[in-house]
Structures are given as structure tokens and as C-alpha cells.
C-alpha positions as CSV (number, residue, x, y, z in Angstrom):
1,X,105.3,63.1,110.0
2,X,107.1,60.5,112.2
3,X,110.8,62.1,111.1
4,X,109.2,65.6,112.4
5,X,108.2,63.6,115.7
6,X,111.5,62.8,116.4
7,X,113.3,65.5,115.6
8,X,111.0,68.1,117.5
9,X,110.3,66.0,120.5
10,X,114.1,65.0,120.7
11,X,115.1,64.1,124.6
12,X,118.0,63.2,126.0
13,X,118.3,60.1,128.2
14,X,119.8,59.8,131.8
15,X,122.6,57.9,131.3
16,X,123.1,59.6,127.3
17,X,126.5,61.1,126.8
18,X,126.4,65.0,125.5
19,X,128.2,64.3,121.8
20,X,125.8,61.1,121.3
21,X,123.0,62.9,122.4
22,X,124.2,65.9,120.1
23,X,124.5,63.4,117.1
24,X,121.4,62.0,117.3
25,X,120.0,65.3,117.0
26,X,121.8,65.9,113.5
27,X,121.1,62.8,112.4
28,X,117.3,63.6,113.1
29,X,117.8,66.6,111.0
30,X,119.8,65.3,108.1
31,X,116.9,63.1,107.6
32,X,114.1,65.6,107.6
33,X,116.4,67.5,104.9
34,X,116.5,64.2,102.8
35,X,112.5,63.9,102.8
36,X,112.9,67.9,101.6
37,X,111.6,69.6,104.7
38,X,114.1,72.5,105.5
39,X,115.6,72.6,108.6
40,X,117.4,75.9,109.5
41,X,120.6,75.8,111.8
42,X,118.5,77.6,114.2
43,X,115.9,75.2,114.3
44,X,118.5,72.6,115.2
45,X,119.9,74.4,118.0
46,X,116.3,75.1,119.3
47,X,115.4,72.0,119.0
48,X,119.2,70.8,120.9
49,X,118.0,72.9,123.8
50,X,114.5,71.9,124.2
51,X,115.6,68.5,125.0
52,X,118.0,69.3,127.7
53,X,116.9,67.6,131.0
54,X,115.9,70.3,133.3
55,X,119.1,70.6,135.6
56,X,120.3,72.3,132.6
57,X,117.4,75.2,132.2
58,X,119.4,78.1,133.3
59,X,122.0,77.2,131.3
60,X,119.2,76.7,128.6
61,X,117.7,80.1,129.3
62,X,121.5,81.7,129.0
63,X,122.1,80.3,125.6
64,X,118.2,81.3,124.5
65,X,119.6,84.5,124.7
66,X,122.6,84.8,122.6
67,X,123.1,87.1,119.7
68,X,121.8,85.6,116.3
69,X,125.4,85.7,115.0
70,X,126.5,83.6,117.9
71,X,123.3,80.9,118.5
72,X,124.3,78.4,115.9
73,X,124.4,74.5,116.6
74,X,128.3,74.9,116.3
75,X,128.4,76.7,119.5
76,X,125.6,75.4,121.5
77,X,127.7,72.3,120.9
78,X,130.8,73.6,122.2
79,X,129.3,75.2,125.5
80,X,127.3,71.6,126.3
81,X,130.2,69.5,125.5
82,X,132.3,72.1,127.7
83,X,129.5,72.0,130.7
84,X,129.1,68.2,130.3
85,X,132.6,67.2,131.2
86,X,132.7,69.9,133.8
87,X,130.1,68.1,135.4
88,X,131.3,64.8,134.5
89,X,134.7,66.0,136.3
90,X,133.3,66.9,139.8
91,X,131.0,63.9,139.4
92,X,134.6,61.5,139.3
93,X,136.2,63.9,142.5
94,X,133.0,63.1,144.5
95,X,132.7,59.4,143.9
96,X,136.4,58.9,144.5
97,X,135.6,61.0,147.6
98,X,132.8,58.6,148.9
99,X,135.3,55.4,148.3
100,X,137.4,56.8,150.4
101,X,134.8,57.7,152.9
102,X,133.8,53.6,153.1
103,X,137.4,52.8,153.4
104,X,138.2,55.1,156.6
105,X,134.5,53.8,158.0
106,X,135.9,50.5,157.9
107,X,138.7,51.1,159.2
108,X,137.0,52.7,162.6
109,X,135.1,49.7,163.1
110,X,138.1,47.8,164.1
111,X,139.3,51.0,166.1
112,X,135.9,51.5,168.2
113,X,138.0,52.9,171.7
114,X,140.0,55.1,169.4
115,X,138.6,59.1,169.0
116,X,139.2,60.7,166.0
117,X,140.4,64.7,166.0
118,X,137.4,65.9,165.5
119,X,135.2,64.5,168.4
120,X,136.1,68.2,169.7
121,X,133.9,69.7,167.7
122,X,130.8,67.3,167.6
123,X,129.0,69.4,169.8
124,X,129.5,72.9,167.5
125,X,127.4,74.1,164.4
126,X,128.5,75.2,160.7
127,X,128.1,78.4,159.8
128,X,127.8,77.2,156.3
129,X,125.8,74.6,156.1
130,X,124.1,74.6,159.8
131,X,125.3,70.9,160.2
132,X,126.5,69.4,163.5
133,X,130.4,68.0,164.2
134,X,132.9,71.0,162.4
135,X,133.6,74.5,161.6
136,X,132.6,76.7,158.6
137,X,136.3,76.7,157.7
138,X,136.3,72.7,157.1
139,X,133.0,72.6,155.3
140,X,133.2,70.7,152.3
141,X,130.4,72.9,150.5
142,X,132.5,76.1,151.0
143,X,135.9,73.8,149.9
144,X,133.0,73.3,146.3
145,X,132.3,77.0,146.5
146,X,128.6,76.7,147.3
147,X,128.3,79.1,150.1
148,X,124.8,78.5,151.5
149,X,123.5,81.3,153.5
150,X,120.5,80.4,156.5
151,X,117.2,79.9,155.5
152,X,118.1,80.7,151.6
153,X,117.5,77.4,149.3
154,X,120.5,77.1,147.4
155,X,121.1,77.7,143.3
156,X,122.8,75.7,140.9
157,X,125.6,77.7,139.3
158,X,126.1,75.6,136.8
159,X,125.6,78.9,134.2
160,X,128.0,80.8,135.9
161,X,131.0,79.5,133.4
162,X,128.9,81.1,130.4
163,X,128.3,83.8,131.9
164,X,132.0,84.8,132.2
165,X,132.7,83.5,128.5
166,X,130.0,85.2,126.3
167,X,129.7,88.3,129.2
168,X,125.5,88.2,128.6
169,X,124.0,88.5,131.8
170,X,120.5,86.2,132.5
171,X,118.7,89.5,133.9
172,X,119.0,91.7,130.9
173,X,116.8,89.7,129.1
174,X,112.9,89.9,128.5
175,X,110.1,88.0,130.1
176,X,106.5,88.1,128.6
177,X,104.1,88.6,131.7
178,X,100.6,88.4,131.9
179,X,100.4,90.0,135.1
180,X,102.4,93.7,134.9
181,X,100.3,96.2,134.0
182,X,103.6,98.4,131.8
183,X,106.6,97.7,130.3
184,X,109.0,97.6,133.5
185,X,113.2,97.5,132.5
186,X,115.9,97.8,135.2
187,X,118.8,99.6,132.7
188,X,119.1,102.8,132.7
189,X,121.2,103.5,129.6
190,X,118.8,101.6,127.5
191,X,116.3,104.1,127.9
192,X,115.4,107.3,125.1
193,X,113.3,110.0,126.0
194,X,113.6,109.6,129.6
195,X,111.7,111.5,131.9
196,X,111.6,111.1,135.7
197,X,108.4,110.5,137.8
198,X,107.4,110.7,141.5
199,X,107.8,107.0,142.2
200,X,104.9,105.8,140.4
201,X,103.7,102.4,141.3
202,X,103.7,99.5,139.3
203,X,101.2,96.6,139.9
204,X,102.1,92.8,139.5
205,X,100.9,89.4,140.2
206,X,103.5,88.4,142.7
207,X,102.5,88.3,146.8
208,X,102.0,91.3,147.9
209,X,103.0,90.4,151.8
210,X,106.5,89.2,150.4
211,X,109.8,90.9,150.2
212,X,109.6,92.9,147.0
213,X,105.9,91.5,146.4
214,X,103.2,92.7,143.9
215,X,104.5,96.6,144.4
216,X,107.3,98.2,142.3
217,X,107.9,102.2,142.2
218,X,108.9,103.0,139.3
219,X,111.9,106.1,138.8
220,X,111.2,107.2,135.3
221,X,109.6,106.2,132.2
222,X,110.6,106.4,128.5
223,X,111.0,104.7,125.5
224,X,113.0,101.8,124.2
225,X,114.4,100.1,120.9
226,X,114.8,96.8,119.9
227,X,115.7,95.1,117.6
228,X,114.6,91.0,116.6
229,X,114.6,88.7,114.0
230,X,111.1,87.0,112.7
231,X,111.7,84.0,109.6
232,X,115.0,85.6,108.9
233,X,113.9,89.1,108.1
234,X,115.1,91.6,111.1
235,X,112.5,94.0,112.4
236,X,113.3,96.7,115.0
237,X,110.6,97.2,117.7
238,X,109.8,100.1,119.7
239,X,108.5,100.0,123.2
240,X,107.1,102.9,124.4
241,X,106.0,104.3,127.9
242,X,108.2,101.8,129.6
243,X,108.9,101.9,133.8
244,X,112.4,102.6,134.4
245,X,112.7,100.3,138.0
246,X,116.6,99.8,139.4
247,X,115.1,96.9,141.6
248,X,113.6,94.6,139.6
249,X,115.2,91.0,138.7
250,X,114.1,90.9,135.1
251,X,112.5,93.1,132.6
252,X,109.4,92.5,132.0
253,X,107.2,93.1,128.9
254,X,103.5,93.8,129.6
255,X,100.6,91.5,127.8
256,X,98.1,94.6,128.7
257,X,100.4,97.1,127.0
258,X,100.9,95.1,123.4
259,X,96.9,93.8,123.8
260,X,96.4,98.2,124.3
261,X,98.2,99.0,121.6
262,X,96.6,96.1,118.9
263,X,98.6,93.7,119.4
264,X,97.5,89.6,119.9
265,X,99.5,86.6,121.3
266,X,99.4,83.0,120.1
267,X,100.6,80.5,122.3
268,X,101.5,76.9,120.3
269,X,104.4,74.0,121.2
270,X,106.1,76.1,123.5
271,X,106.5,79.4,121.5
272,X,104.8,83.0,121.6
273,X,103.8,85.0,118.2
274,X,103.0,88.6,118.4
275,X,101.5,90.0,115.9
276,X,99.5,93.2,114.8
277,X,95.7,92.4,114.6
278,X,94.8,94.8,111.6
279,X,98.0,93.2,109.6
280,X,98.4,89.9,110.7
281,X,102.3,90.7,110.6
282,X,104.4,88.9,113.7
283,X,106.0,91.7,115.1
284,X,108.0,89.3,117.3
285,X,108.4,86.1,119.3
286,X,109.0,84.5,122.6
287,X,110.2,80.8,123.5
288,X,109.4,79.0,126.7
289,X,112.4,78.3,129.2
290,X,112.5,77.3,132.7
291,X,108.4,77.7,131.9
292,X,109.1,81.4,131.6
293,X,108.6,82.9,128.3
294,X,111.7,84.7,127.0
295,X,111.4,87.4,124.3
296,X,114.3,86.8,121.4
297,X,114.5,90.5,121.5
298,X,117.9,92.8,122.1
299,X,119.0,96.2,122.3
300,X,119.7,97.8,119.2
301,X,122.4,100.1,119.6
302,X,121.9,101.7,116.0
303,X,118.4,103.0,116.8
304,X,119.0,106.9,115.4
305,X,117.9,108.1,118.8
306,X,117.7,111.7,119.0
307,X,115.7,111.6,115.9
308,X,113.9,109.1,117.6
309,X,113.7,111.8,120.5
310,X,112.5,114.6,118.1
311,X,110.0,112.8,116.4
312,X,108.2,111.4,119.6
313,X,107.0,115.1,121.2
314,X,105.6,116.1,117.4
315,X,102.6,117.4,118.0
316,X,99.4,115.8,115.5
317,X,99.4,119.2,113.7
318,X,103.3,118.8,112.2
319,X,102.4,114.8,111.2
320,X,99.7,116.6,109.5
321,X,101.5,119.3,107.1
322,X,104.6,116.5,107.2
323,X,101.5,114.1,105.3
324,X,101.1,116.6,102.8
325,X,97.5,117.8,104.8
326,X,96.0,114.3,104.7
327,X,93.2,113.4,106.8
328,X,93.6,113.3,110.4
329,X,91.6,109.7,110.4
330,X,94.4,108.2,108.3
331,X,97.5,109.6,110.0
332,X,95.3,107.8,113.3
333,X,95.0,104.5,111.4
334,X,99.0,104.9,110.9
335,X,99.3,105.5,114.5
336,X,97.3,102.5,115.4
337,X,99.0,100.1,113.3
338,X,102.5,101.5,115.0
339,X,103.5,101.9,110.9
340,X,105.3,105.0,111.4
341,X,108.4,105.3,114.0
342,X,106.9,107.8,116.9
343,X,103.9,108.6,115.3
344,X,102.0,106.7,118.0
345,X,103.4,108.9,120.6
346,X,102.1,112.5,118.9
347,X,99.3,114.0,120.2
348,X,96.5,112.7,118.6
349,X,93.7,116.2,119.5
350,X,91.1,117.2,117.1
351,X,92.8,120.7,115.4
352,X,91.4,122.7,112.8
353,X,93.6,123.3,109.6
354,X,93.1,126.6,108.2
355,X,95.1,125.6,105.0
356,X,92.6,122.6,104.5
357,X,89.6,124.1,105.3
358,X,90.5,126.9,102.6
359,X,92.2,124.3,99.8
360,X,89.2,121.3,100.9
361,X,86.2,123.8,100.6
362,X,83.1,122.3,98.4
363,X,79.7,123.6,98.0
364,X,77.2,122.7,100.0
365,X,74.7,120.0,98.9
366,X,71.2,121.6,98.2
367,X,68.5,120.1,100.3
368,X,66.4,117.1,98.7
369,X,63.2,117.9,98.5
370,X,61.4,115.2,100.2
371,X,57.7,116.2,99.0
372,X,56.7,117.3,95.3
373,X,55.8,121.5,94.7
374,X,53.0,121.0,93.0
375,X,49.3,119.5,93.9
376,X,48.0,119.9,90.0
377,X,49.3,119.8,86.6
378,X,50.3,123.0,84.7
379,X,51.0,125.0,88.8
380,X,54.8,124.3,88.0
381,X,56.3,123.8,84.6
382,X,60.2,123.2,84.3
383,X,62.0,124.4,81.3
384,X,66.1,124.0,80.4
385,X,67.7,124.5,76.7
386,X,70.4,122.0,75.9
387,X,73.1,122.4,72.9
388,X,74.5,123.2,70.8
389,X,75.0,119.6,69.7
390,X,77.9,118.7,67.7
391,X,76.3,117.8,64.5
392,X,72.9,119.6,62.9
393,X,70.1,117.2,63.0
394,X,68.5,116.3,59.7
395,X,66.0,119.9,59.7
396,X,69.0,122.3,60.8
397,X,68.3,122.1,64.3
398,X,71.2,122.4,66.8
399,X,69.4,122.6,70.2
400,X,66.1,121.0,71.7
401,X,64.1,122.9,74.2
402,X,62.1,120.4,77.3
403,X,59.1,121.6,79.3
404,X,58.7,118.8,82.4
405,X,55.1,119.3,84.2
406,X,56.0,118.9,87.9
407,X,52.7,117.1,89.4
408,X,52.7,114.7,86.3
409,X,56.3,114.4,85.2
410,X,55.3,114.9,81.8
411,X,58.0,115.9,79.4
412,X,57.7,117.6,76.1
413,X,60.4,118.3,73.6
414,X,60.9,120.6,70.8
415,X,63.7,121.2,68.6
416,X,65.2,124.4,67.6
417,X,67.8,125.7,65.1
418,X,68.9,128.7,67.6
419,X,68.2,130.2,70.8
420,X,66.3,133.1,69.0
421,X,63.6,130.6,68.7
422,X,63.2,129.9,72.7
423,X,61.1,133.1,73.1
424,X,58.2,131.8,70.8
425,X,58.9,128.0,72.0
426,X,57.9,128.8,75.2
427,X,54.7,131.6,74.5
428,X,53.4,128.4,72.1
429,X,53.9,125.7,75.2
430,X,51.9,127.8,77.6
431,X,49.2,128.8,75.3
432,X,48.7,125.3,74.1
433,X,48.7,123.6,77.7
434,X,46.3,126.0,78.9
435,X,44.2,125.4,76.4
436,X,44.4,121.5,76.5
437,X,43.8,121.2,80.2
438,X,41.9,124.2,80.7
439,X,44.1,125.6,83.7
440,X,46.2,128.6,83.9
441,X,50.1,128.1,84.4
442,X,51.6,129.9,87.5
443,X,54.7,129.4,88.2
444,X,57.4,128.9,85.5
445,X,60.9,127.7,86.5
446,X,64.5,128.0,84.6
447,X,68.2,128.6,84.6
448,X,69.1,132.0,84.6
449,X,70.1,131.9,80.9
450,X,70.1,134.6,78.5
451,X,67.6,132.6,76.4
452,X,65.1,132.9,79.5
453,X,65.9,136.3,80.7
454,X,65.2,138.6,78.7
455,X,62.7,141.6,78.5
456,X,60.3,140.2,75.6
457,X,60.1,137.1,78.3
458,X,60.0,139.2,80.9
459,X,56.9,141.3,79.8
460,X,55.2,138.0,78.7
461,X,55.0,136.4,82.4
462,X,53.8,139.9,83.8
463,X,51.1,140.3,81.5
464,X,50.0,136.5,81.8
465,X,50.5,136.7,85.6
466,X,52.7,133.9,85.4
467,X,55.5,134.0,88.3
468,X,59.7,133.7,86.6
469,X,61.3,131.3,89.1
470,X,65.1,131.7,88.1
471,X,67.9,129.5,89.6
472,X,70.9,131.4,91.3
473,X,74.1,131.9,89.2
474,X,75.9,128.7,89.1
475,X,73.8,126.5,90.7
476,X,71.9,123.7,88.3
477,X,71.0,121.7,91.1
478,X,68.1,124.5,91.6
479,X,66.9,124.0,88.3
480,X,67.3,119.7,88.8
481,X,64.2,118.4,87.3
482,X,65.0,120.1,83.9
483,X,68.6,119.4,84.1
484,X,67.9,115.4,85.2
485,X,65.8,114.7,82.3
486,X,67.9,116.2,79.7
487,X,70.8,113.9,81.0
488,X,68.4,110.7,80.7
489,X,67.3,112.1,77.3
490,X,70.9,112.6,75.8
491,X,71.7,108.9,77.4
492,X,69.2,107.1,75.5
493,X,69.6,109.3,72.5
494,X,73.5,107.6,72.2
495,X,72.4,104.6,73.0
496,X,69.6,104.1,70.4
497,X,72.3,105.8,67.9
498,X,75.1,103.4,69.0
499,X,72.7,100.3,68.7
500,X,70.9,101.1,65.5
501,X,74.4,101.8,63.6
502,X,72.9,105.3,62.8
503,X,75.0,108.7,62.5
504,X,74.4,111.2,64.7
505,X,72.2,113.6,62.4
506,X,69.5,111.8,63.8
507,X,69.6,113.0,67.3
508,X,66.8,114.8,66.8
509,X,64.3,112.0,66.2
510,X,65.9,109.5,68.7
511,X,65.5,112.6,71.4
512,X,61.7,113.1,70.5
513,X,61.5,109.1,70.6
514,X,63.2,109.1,74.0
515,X,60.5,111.7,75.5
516,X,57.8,110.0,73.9
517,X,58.6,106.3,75.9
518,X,59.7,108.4,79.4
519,X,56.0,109.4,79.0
520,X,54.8,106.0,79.3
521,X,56.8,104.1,81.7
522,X,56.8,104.3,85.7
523,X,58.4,107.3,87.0
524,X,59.5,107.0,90.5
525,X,58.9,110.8,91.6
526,X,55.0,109.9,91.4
527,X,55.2,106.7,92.8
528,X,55.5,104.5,90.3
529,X,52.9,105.7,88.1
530,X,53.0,107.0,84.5
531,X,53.7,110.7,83.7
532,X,51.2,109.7,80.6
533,X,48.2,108.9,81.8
534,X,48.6,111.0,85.7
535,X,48.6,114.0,82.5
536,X,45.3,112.3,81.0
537,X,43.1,112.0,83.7
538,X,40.8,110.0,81.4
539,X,42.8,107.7,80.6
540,X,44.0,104.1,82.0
541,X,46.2,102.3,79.5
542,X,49.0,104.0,77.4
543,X,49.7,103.4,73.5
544,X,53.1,102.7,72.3
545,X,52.2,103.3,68.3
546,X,55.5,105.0,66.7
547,X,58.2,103.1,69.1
548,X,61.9,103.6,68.4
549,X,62.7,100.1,65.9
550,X,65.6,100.2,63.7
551,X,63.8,98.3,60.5
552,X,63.9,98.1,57.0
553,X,61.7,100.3,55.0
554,X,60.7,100.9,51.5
555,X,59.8,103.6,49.4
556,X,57.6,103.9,46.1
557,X,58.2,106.8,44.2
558,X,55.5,108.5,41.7
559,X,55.8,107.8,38.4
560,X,57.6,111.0,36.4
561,X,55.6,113.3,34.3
562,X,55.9,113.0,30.4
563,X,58.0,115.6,28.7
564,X,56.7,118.6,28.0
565,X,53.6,118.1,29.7
């Protein structure tokens, strides 16, 4: 912890020379490599430039924005080392000039009635420097080449000797600001998809009653690429709907805008992470220099830009058949989270695909019935016929036959070798139900199976004034009760098979056991009650005598007859 101290909060001293301040930086970060923390090259020119006194933050903010080929320690080296003795040089011409200065006062002292050549011009004004006692022509400041103009504080050039040797101009570089409310660049030729505006305005946080204040017209608005590096791994960025304005100092990069399009910011030690809320991916970063956060962002000049062009006015209908007819929420989720180059710029309108609606097309869902159809037992009886089943049951019977009493949820279960035997299945249901609870059946509901219609049937429920309720072609879900409990039955069929290690001839008997218990448990449909006794009126408690328990049994067997008797 105390090596990282030093080498992250590294400053250099007044009096420190450039190379000694230089070395103590690398020997800061030779020893953070030796306790195994790595140190990249970058991080020790970073760090290099941080602790520059501030006479040197343009020059700071210059080198910040160097290409990533070109910022290595190496050559931040050779540029301070090259600035330092420039300095150090004028520094030597100015005190000699001041010796020499003392030397000539002295020698006036002695020479009081003598004038000097310039007493002519006491009385007159610089142009230059707006002193008293000589012309603009003898000014020493314009002699330096630090032409100061009235009323104008003056700059330090001292980064005017980078500029002319790495060509990279302060102003083409990008400032994170809180306070713009778009993307706002000055060049021209960086621009794709330009299109011109009526001098739009452009709102910032600087005075509005000063000279170029809080108002900026902007000339034209497209889109821009970039291109950055983020842990090593480059990432291109795209900017979109930025302000084309010629008079602007720097570009500017709005907060709004990437906060707009789901972007967040996290400000720590000096340093600016963007990064997409849904992903948590750092699309980029900014660094703080002359307390003005810089984006380490350039131009990238390989951006394919007329597909870029292209791509940016497709409408949401082409991302849509180019997606293979996805939905239109997920091609907005890829738009959102800016995964797909110029997909953020289509037009994003409701549409109707006539290729989907056709290909996506299901059924609709039949209507739950929220209420039973039935207020006694034997006014609705529900019948379905499931099989053929894979294997004969022990008698020869292939199918079973269920007849479900809709007020009580009663369920009874027959087995049958064919569907021939459906016909007298259900005539010896109805007459025994209506004899057992003394009430006539009326209304009698199946698939519309051959089994179930069929004249003989047909005849039957007219002449027993019974009404045929037959599902439409295709449709189960009409016919659900009947169709619900032979899935349950088949379900505990397997299971009882699987757990009693029994082969499946004995479907038969583990279906009838199956019917027997879903008689006398709760059944939801009636509210929790028991299909059993809401059947039998009478009664209050069920009996569970016969229950489905794999156990071993024995069997005695007659004695045999004597021969021949």
C-alpha cells in the first residue's frame, strides 16, 4: 500500500531537476513490479504527468492527447527533458539580464546630472505592454515574442514547441461537459451523415452576457466515429446526432446525451469511466487536466463510412427481415444497448409484418371457465376414450373408457378390449347412474369421435331425451375435463408401475386403482372437497379398503382330485 502511495501521488519538487524527477518516478515503479503489482508503461507515463507542477498543464493536456503508439514514458521523457532545458535556457538569459541591470543602476548613481538616451521617451506609452518610458519597437516582451494585446491576460506558450513537433492541435480534442445539452464538434471533415440545419441553438453553462456566452448555433448535425482504447482492448465508439459548430474552442461531449442513451459516469482519483448501465461494459474513459476532463478518444479514419451511412437511414422494418423476423422488442433491446453499429439510429415505429403474422399464427386460447356448468350431479357427465395402449392388459383390454360427473368430479373407469364396446359402455353408465341417484342425465359431453358418433348413439340420446354435446373438430380443450383426467390417470398409472417394478400388463388395474384414490382426495374444482362423498350425499368420511400396495401375497391351492374319480 505505501509503494502504491508513492508511486500514484508522485510530485515533483520546486527546485527538482526534470531527469531526477523522471528517475524517481521509475524507481517508484520498478518497485511496485518487484512486490508483483503490474505497472503498465502507460501507467507510468500517467502517472509522470500527474505530478507535473501546474505551469506545465497545457503542456500536460497536449501530451494527454497523443496517439497510443506515441504516449509511452520514452517519449514523455524526451519532450519534458526538451521543455525543461528550454526553460532552464531563458531562465540563465534573464538572470544574466538583471545582473547587468544592477550593474548599469550603479553606475548612474555616481552619474546623477547625467541623462540617459531615453529620457525622450519617458513621457510616451507602449503599445505592447502599456508601460511608461519606450516604444513598442524596444519592448523587451515583443524582443521574447510575448506580444500582449490591451486588456487580454496573457498565455504561456510554453506548448507551442509540441505543437509544431507531433502536429496535434489542443482544440481537436474532447472535453466531457456537464453543461451542453448535444454532442457539439468544430471539424467538418470528421463528420458522416451530415445534414445541414437552420442554425439551431445549442445551450451551455457558460455566461450568457459574454462574448460567445451560453449560445452556440449550430450549422449541421451528423454522426461521428471514434475510436479508444479501454485495459488494452480497442473499442470504436459512435457518436451520434452531434452539432456541427465552426466557432467553438473545443469539442465538447454531452453528459445528457450518453446519460439519454444508457450510459453512466463514475468519477474516482481524477479519472472518468463510461460505461453501459444494462452491461456494465466501459465503453470509454476520460482523465482530468488543467481540471478539465479530457476524453482519450480519436478519430478513427478506418470507420467503413458509407456503410456506416447506409445502415443509419434503415428503416425498423429492414433490421427486422435482416434479424430473420425476430421480435421487434429485442431488435429495441439491441438498439438500447448501442450493440449493433447504426441500429440505434433506425426508426424504431410499431409496423405490422404480414410474413410474421402468417408464419407466427397460433390458436386462440379457449376461455377458462371461471364458474362450474352444472348445479347437480348426473346434469353433465363427461366421457373421452383413451388407447390403444401399447401392451394388452391382463383380460385383453387395450383401451379404458372415463365418465367424470361435473358437479361432483366423480370419475368412473371401465376397461375395454375395442371401441365396439363404447356403445354399450355408455347405455350401462347412464342406466345405472340414474338408477343409483334417482335423477335423469341431460346433458352428455364428448369428442367428436367415431366411437361417440354414431347412429345407434345417436338414436339412444333422442329417445332418452338426453342432449349430445360434441366438441368442434380439433379442439380437445372443449372436451377438457375428460381429457385432464385421463392425463392425471395415465401419470399415476406409470408411476405406480415404475415404483412397484411391475410390467406394464397391469395398466389396467393400476388405472382402476388411480380413479378409485382421485375419488377420495380434495379436488380443487369443488373447492377442496371430495368428489366421493359431494357424490354421496350421506356420507361424511371416505374408506380407503383396496389401496394400491405393492406386497407379497400367497396362494393355497386345492388339493387335486384322485384319479379316476
Amino acid at each position: 500500500m505505501q509503494l502504491k502511495k508513492a508511486f500514484y501521488h508522485l510530485q515533483m519538487k520546486g527546485d527538482e531537476h526534470m531527469s531526477a524527477y523522471i528517475a524517481r518516478a521509475k524507481v517508484a515503479a520498478t518497485n511496485l513490479r518487484d512486490a508483483d503489482a503490474e505497472v503498465k508503461d502507460e501507467d507510468l507515463a500517467y502517472a509522470i504527468l500527474t505530478g507535473l507542477p501546474d505551469d506545465y498543464e497545457n503542456l500536460n493536456m497536449a501530451l494527454a492527447s497523443l496517439p497510443d503508439d506515441r504516449f509511452t514514458s520514452a517519449e514523455i521523457k524526451r519532450v519534458l527533458l526538451a521543455e525543461y532545458d528550454r526553460r532552464q535556457s531563458r531562465l540563465d538569459v534573464r538572470t544574466d539580464s538583471s545582473k547587468e541591470a544592477l550593474v548599469m543602476n550603479k553606475r548612474n548613481e555616481d552619474k546623477k546630472t547625467k541623462t540617459t538616451g531615453n529620457e525622450k521617451y519617458k513621457s510616451l506609452t507602449c503599445f505592447n505592454c502599456r508601460k511608461v518610458g519606450h516604444l513598442a519597437r524596444d519592448c523587451r516582451l515583443r524582443k521574447d515574442g510575448l506580444h500582449k494585446k490591451p486588456g487580454v491576460k496573457q498565455e504561456k506558450k510554453y506548448d507551442a514547441l509540441l505543437m509544431s513537433l507531433y502536429n496535434v492541435d489542443i482544440k481537436d480534442t474532447w472535453i466531457l461537459d456537464s453543461g451542453s445539452t448535444h454532442h457539439v464538434c468544430k471539424q467538418r471533415e470528421w463528420f458522416t451523415n451530415f445534414k445541414k440545419v437552420d442554425s439551431e441553438i445549442i445551450n451551455t453553462a457558460a455566461d450568457p452576457n459574454k462574448q460567445n456566452g451560453a449560445t452556440l448555433r449550430a450549422q449541421g448535425v451528423g454522426d461521428i466515429f471514434l475510436k479508444t482504447t479501454v485495459a488494452n482492448v480497442k473499442r470504436n465508439i459512435v457518436l451520434r446526432d452531434v452539432y456541427y459548430v465552426p466557432n467553438i474552442r473545443k469539442n465538447l461531449m454531452s453528459v445528457s446525451q450518453m446519460e439519454r442513451k444508457g450510459k453512466e459516469l463514475l468519477i474516482r482519483n481524477g479519472k472518468v469511466k463510461i460505461r453501459n448501465v444494462a452491461t456494465k461494459r466501459v465503453v470509454c474513459e476520460a482523465y482530468r487536466r488543467n481540471d478539465l476532463y479530457v476524453l482519450g478518444v480519436e478519430l478513427d479514419p478506418d470507420a467503413p463510412r458509407e456503410l456506416m451511412k447506409e445502415s443509419c437511414t434503415l428503416e425498423i422494418d429492414l433490421w427486422h427481415h435482416r434479424f430473420c423476423h425476430v421480435g421487434n422488442s429485442t431488435i429495441k433491446k439491441l438498439a438500447e444497448a448501442n450493440r449493433v453499429i447504426g441500429l440505434d439510429d433506425a426508426k424504431m415505429d410499431r409496423h405490422t409484418c404480414e410474413a410474421c403474422c402468417i408464419g407466427k399464427a397460433t390458436k386462440t386460447a379457449c376461455a377458462t371457465l371461471k364458474s362450474r356448468q352444472s348445479r347437480e350431479v348426473c346434469e353433465l357427465i363427461h366421457s373421452d376414450l383413451c388407447g390403444p395402449m401399447p401392451v394388452k392388459s391382463i383380460g385383453g383390454s387395450r383401451y379404458f373408457i372415463t365418465f367424470t360427473d361435473d358437479f361432483s368430479r366423480n370419475v368412473t373407469v371401465l376397461c375395454i378390449s375395442s371401441k365396439e364396446e363404447v356403445k354399450s359402455c355408455v347405455k350401462s353408465y347412464i342406466a345405472r347412474i340414474e338408477r343409483e341417484k334417482d335423477r335423469k342425465v341431460k346433458r352428455f359431453r364428448t369428442d367428436n369421435g367415431l366411437e361417440f358418433c354414431n347412429k345407434e348413439l345417436s338414436e339412444y340420446f333422442k329417445s332418452a331425451g338426453i342432449k349430445h354435446e360434441k366438441s368442434n373438430v380439433e379442439t380437445p380443450q372443449m372436451n377438457g375435463v375428460a381429457e385432464r383426467i385421463n392425463r392425471t390417470l395415465l401419470d399415476l398409472t406409470r408411476s405406480m408401475l415404475k415404483s412397484a417394478h411391475l410390467p406394464p400388463k397391469f395398466w389396467a388395474e393400476a388405472v382402476t386403482a388411480a380413479a378409485y384414490i382421485k375419488n377420495r382426495v380434495c379436488h380443487s374444482t369443488i373447492r377442496d372437497q371430495i368428489p366421493f362423498i359431494v357424490d354421496r350425499k350421506d356420507s361424511k368420511r371416505t374408506s380407503f379398503k383396496g389401496l394400491w400396495l405393492p406386497c407379497l401375497c400367497t396362494i393355497t391351492r386345492p388339493r387335486a382330485k384322485e384319479a379316476g374319480r
